[in-house]
Structure formats: structure tokens, C-alpha cells
PAZAPA-4460 file (N, C-alpha, C; in steps of 0.05 Angstrom, whole numbers, plus 32768, in hexadecimal, padded with zeros to 4 digits):
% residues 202
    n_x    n_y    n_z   ca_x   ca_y   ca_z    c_x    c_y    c_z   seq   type   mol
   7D90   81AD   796F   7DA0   81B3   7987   7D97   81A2   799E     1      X     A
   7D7A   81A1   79A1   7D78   8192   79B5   7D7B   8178   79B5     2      X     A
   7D7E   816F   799D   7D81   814C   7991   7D9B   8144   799B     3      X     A
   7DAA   815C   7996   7DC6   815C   7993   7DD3   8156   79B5     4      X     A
   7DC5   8162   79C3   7DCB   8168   79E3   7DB7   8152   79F4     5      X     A
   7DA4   8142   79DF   7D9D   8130   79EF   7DAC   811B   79EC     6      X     A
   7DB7   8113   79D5   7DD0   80FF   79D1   7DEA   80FE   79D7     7      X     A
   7DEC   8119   79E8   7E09   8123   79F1   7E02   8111   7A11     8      X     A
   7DEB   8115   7A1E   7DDB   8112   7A33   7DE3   80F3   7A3B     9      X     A
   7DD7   80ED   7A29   7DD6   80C9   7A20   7DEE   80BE   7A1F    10      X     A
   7E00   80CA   7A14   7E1E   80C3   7A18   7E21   80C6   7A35    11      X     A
   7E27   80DE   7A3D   7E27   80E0   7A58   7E24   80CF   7A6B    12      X     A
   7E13   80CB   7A6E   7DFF   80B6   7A83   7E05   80A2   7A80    13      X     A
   7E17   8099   7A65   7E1F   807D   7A64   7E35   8078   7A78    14      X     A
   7E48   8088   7A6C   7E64   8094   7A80   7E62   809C   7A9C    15      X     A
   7E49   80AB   7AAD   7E44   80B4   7AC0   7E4C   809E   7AD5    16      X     A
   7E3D   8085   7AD9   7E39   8072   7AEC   7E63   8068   7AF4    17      X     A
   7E75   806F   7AD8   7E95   805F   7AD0   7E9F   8076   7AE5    18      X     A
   7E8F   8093   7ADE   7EA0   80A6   7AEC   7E9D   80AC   7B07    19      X     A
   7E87   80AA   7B04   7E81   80A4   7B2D   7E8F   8091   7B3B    20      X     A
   7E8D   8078   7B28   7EA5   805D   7B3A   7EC3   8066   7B41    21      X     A
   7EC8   807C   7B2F   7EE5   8089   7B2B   7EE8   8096   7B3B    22      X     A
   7ED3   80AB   7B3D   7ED3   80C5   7B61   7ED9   80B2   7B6F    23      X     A
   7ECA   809E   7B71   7EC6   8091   7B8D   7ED6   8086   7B95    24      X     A
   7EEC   8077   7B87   7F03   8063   7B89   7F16   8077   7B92    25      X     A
   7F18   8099   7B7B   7F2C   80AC   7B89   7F28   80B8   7BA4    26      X     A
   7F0C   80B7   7BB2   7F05   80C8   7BC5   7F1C   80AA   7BDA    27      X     A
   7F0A   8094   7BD3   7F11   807C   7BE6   7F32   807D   7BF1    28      X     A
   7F41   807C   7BDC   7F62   8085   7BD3   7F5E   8095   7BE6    29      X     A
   7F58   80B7   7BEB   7F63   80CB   7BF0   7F5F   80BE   7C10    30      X     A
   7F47   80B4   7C1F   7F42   80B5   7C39   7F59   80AC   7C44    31      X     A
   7F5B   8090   7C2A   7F70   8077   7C3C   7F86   8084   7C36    32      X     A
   7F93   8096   7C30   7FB2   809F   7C2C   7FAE   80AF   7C44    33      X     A
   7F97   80C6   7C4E   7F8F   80D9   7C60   7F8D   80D9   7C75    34      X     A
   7F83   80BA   7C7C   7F7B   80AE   7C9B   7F91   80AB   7CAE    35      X     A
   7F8E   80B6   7CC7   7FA2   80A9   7CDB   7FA8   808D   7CDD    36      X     A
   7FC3   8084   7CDD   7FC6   806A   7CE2   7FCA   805A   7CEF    37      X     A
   7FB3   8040   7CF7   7FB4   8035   7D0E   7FD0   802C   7D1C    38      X     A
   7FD0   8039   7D38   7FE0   803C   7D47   7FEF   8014   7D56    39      X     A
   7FFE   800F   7D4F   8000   7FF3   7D55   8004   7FF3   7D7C    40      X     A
   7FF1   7FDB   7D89   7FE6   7FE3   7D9D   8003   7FE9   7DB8    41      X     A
   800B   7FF8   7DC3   8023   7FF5   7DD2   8028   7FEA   7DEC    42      X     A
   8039   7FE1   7DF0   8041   7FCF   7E0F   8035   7FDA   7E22    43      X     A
   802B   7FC4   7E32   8026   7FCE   7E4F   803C   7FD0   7E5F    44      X     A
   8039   7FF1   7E6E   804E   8000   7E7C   8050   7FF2   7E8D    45      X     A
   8066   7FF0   7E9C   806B   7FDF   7EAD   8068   7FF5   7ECE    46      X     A
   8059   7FEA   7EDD   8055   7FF4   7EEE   8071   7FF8   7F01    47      X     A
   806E   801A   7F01   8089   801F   7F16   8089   802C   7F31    48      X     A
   8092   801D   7F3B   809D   8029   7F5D   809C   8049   7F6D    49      X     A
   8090   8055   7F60   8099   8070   7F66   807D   8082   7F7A    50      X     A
   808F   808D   7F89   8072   8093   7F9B   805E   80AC   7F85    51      X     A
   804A   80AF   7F91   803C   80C6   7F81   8039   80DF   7F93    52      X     A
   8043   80DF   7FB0   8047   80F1   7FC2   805D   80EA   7FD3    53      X     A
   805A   8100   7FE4   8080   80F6   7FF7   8076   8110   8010    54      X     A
   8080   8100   8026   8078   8117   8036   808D   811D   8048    55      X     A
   809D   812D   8056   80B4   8134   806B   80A4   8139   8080    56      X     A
   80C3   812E   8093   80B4   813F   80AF   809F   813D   80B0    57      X     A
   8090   8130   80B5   8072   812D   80B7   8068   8120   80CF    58      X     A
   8053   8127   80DF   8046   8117   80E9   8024   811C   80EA    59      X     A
   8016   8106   80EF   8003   80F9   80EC   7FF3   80F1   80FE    60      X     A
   7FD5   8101   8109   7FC8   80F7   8128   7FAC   80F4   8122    61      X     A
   7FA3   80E0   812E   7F86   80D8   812A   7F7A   80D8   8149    62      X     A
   7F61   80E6   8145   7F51   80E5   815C   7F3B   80D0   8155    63      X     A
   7F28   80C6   816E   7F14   80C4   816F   7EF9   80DB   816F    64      X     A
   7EE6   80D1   8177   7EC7   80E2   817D   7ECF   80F1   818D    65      X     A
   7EDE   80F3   81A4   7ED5   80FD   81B5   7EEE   8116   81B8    66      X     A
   7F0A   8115   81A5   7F1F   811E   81A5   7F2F   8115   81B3    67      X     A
   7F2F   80F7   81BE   7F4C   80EE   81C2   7F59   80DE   81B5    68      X     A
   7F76   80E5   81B3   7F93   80E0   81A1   7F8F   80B4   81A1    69      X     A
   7F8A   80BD   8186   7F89   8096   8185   7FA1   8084   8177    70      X     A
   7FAD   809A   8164   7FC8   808E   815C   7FD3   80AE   814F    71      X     A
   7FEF   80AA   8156   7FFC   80B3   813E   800E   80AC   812F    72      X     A
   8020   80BA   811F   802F   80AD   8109   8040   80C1   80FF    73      X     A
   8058   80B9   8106   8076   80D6   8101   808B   80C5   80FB    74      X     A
   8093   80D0   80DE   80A6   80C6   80D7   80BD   80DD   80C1    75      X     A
   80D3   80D8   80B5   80E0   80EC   80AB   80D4   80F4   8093    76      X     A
   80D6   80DB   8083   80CB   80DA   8063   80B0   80C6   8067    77      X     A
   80A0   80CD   805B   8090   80B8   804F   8081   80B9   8033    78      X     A
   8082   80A6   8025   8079   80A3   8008   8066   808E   8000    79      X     A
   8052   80A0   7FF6   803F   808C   7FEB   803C   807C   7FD3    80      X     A
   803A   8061   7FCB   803B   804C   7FBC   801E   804C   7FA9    81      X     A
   800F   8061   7F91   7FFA   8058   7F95   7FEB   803C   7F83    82      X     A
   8003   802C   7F79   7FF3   8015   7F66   7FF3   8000   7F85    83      X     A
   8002   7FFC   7F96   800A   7FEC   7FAD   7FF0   7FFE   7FC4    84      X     A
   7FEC   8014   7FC2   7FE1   8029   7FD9   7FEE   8026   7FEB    85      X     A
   7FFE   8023   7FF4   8017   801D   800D   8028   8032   8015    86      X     A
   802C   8036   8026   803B   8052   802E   8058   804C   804D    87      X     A
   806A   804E   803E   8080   804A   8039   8087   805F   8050    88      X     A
   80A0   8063   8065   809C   8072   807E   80BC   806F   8087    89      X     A
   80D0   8085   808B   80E9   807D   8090   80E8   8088   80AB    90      X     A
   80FB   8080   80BF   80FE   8086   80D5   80DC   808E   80E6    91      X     A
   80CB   8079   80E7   80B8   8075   80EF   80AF   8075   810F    92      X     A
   80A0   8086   8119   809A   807C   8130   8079   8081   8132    93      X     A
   806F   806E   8147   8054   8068   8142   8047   8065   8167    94      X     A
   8034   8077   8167   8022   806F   8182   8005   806E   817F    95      X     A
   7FFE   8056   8188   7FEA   804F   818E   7FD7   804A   81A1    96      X     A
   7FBC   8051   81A8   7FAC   803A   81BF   7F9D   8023   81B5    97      X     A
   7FA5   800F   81C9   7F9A   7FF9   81C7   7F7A   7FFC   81CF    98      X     A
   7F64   7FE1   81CE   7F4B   7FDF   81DC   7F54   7FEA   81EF    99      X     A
   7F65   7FD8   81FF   7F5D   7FE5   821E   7F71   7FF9   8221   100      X     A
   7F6F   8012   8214   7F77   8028   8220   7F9B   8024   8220   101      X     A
   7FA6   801C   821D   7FC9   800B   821D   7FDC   8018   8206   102      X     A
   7FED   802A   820A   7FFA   8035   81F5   8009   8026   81EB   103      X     A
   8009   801E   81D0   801E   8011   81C1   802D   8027   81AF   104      X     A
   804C   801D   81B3   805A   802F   81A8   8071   8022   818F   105      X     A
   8071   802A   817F   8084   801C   816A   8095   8029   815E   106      X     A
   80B3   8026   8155   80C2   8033   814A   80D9   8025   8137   107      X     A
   80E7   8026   8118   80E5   801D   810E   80FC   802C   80F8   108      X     A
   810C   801B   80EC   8122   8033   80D9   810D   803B   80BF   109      X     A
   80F5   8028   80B5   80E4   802C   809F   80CA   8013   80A3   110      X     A
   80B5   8025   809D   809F   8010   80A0   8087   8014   808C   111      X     A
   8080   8002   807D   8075   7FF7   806B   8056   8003   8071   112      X     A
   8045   800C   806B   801B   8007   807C   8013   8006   8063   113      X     A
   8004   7FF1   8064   7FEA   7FF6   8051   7FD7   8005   805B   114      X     A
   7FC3   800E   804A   7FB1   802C   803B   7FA9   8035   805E   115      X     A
   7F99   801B   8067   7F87   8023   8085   7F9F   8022   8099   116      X     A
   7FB9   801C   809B   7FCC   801F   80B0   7FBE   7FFF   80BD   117      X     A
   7FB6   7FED   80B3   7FAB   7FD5   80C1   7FC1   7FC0   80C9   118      X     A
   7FD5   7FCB   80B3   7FE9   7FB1   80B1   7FFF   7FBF   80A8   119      X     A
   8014   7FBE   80C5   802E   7FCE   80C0   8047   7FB9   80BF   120      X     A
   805B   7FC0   80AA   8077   7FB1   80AF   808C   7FC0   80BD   121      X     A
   809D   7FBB   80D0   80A8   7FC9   80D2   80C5   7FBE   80D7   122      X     A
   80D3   7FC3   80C9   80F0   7FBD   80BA   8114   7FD7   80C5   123      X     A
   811B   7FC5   80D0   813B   7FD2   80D7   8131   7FE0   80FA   124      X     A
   8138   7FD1   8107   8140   7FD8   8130   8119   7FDD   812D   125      X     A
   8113   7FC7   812C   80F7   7FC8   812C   80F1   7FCA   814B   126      X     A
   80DF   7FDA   8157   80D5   7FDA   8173   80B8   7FD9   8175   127      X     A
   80B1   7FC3   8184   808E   7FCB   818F   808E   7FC3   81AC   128      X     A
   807C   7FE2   81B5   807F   7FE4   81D3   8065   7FDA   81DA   129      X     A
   805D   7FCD   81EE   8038   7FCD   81F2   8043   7FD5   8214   130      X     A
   8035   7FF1   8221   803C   7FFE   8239   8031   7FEA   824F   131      X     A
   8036   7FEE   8263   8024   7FD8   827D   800E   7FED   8284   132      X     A
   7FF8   7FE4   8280   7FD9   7FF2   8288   7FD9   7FEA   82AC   133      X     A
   7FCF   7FF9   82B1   7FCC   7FEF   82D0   7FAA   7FE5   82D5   134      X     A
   7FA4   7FCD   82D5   7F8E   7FBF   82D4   7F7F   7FB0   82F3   135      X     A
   7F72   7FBD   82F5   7F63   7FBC   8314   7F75   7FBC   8329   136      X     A
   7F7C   7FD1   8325   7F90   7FDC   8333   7FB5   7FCF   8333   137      X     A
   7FB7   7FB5   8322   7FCC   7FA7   8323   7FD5   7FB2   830E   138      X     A
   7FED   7FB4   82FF   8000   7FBF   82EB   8006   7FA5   82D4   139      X     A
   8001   7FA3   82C7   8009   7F8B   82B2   8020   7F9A   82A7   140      X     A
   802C   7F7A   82A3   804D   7F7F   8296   8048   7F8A   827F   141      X     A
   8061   7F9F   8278   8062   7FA7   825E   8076   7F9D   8250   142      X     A
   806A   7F98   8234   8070   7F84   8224   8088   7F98   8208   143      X     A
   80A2   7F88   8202   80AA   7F9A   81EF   80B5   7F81   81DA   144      X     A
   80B0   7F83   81C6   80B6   7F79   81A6   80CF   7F82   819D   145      X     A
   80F0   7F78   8191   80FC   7F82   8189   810B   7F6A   8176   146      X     A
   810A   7F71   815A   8118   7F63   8144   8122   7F84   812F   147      X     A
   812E   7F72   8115   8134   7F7B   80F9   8118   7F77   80EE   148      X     A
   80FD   7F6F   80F1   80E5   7F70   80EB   80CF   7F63   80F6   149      X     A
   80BB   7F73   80FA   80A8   7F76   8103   8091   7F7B   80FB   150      X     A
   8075   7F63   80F4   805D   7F6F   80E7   804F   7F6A   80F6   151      X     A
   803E   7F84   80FB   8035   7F92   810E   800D   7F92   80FC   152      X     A
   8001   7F81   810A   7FE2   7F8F   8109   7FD3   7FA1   811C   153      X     A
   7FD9   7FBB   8121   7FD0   7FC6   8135   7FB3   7FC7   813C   154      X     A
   7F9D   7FC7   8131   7F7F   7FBD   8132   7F7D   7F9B   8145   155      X     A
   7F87   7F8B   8138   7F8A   7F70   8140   7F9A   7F6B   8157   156      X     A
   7FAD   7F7C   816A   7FC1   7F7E   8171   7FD1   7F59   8170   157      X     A
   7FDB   7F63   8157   7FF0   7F4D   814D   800A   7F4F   8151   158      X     A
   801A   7F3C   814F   803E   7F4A   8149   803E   7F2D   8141   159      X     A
   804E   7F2F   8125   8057   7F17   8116   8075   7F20   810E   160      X     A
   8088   7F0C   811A   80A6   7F04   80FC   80A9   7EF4   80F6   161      X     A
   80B7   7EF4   80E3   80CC   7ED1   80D8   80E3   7EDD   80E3   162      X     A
   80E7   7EF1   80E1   810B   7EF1   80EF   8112   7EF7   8110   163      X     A
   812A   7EF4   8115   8130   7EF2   8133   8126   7F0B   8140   164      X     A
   8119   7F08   815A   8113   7F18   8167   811C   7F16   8187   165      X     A
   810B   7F29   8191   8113   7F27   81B7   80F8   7F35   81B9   166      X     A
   80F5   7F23   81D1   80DA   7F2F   81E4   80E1   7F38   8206   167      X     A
   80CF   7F4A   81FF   80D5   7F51   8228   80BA   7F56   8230   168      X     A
   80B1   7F45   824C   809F   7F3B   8253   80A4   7F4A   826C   169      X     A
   809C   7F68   827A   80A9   7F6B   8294   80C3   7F66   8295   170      X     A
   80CB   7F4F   82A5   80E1   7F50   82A9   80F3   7F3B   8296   171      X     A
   80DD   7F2D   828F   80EA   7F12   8282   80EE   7F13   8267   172      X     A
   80FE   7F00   825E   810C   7F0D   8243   8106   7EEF   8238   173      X     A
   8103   7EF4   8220   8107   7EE4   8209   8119   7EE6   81EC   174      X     A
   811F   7ED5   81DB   8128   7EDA   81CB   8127   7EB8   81B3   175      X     A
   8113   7EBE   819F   8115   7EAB   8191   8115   7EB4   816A   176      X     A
   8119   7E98   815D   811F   7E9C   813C   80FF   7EAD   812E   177      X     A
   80EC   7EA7   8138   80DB   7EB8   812C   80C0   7EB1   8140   178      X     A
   80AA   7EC7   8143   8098   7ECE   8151   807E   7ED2   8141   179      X     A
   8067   7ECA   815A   8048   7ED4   815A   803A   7EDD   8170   180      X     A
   802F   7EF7   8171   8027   7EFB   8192   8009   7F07   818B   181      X     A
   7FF5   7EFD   8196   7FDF   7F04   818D   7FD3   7F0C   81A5   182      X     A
   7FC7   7F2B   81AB   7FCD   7F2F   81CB   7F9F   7F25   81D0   183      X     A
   7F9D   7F2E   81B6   7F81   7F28   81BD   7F74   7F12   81BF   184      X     A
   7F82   7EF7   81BE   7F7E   7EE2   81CA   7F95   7ECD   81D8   185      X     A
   7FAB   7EE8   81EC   7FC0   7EE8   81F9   7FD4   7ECC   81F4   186      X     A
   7FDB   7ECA   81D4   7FE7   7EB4   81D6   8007   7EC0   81C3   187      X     A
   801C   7EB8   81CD   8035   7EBC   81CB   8038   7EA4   81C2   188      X     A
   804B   7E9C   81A4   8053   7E8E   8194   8071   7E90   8191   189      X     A
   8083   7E7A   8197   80A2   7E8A   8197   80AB   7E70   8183   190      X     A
   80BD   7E6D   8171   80C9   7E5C   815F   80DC   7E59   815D   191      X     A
   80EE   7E41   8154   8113   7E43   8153   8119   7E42   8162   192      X     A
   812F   7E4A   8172   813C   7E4B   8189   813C   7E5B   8195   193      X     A
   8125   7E56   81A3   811E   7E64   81C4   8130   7E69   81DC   194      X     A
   812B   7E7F   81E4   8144   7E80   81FD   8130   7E97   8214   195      X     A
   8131   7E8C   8224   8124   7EA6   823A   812A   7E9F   8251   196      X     A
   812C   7EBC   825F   8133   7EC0   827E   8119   7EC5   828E   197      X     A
   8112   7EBB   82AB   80F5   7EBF   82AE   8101   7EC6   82C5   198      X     A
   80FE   7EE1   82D5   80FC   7EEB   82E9   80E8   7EEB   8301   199      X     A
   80EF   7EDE   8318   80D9   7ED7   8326   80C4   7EF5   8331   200      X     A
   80BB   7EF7   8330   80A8   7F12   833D   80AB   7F12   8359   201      X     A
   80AE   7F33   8369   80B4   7F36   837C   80A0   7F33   838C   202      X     A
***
């Protein structure tokens, strides 16, 4: 008996190493029929336009240290852009102080700001007011900006267009094809066809 079961053994063992190769090839089979299948890689989404907030009726006030009103910002709708971060503003109106204390006022059918409000567009009966400060005791002219567009750096006090505008200087008027007015190193840029009335001072 035991002769008998050691030569059964011996067989065995010959066959053993054929039948393991066999599990193994069926286990291999079962994974690869079992496995999830690689996903072929898909298009990049195309980035879309759509705000990720929206705000009504809204308005918007910033103080300083000490609690006085340094700008605000009121408009009907406004919607935020966030792959652009840009925030989008319909029927816009905007006040500001300058360094020296000088309210600037802007108003606008829709206006464009990037994230910090550093750099505003402002698009359809564009208006920028800069008030007359009264400066050692004398009154400086107040200055008003009016086109179909208007970009506005309020930090820098800038006003840039390419398209037609009008200026009012006090009393005196201008009107040319496109503008640069840079007040912090008081230089007025006028382009195209220039036209202005200069009113003598009383």
C-alpha cells in the first residue's frame, strides 16, 4: 500500500508543476476578463463663460483705518467670472477718493473690474467725474470724461480710450478720436481730430 501511494505521489508531482501553470494562466484569464477598462483619456472641457455667483441690487463700501468711506460700488446685476476673476457690473455706478481727498465719480451702462477693482472698463454712456477740490483756498476745475468707453485705473488715476470721447475742463470743452489723461503726472493726451472751446476765466 505504501509502495503503491508512493508511486501515485511520483506521478503526481510530475503533473503538479503542468497544473499550477494551468491555475495560473486561468486565474490570469479571469483578472483580465474582470478588470476595469482603461478609460480612453477625454477632451479638455472647454472653458465656459458663466459666472459662479450673481449678485442684484447690490451695493458695495469700503472704509479705511479710521472709518472713512473710500469707495463704493452699486450696480443692478453683477456677476462673477471665476477662470477670468473679473466681475462683470450692469448699470454701474462708482465713487471714489482720490490722494488728495477729490471725489471721483463714475457711471456706466456695464463695467468690466478685475479681482482688486485696479483696472475698470467702462462701456455704453461711459462717465468719469473728477470734483474741483478747493486747494489753498483756490477751487481747481472740475474735470468730466464722456465716451461709449472708458478704462479707468482708479489707484493710478488714469483714463484711457481708443474711441471718441469729450472732455470738460471747467469750462472748456474738448472733444477728440481717442484719449490719455494721467492726472498724477498732469498730462492730457488728445488724438485724431481735436476740437476745443477754451473759455477765458473771469
Amino acid at each position: 500500500m505504501t509502495m503503491g501511494l508512493r508511486q501515485a505521489w511520483d506521478r503526481f508531482s510530475l503533473y503538479l508543476p503542468v497544473l499550477l501553470m494551468g491555475l495560473l494562466a486561468l486565474g490570469t484569464w479571469w483578472l483580465v476578463r474582470n478588470a476595469p477598462q482603461v478609460q480612453a483619456p477625454r477632451p479638455a472641457s472647454a472653458l465656459r463663460h458663466q459666472p459662479d455667483y450673481v449678485m442684484k441690487g447690490f451695493s458695495v463700501k469700503s472704509f479705511d483705518a479710521s472709518g472713512r468711506l473710500q469707495s463704493e460700488v452699486q450696480g443692478t446685476v453683477a456677476r462673477h467670472y471665476p477662470y477670468t476673476d473679473t466681475l462683470e457690473v450692469d448699470a454701474v455706478r462708482l465713487r471714489s477718493l482720490a490722494a488728495d481727498g477729490r471725489l471721483v465719480r463714475a457711471t456706466a451702462d456695464r463695467a468690466l473690474s478685475n479681482a482688486d477693482g485696479s483696472e475698470v472698463q467702462l462701456h455704453g454712456n461711459a462717465v468719469v467725474v473728477r470734483e474741483a477740490p478747493s486747494i489753498q483756498g483756490k477751487r481747481a476745475p472740475r474735470m468730466e470724461f464722456r465716451g461709449e468707453f472708458l478704462h479707468v485705473w482708479p489707484d493710478l488715476e488714469r483714463v484711457r480710450s481708443d474711441k471718441p470721447v469729450q472732455l470738460m475742463r471747467g469750462n472748456d470743452r474738448f472733444t477728440a478720436e481717442s484719449m490719455e489723461y494721467d492726472h498724477l503726472d498732469n498730462v492730457l493726451t488728445l488724438r485724431g481730430r481735436v476740437r476745443g472751446v477754451l473759455v477765458p476765466a473771469r
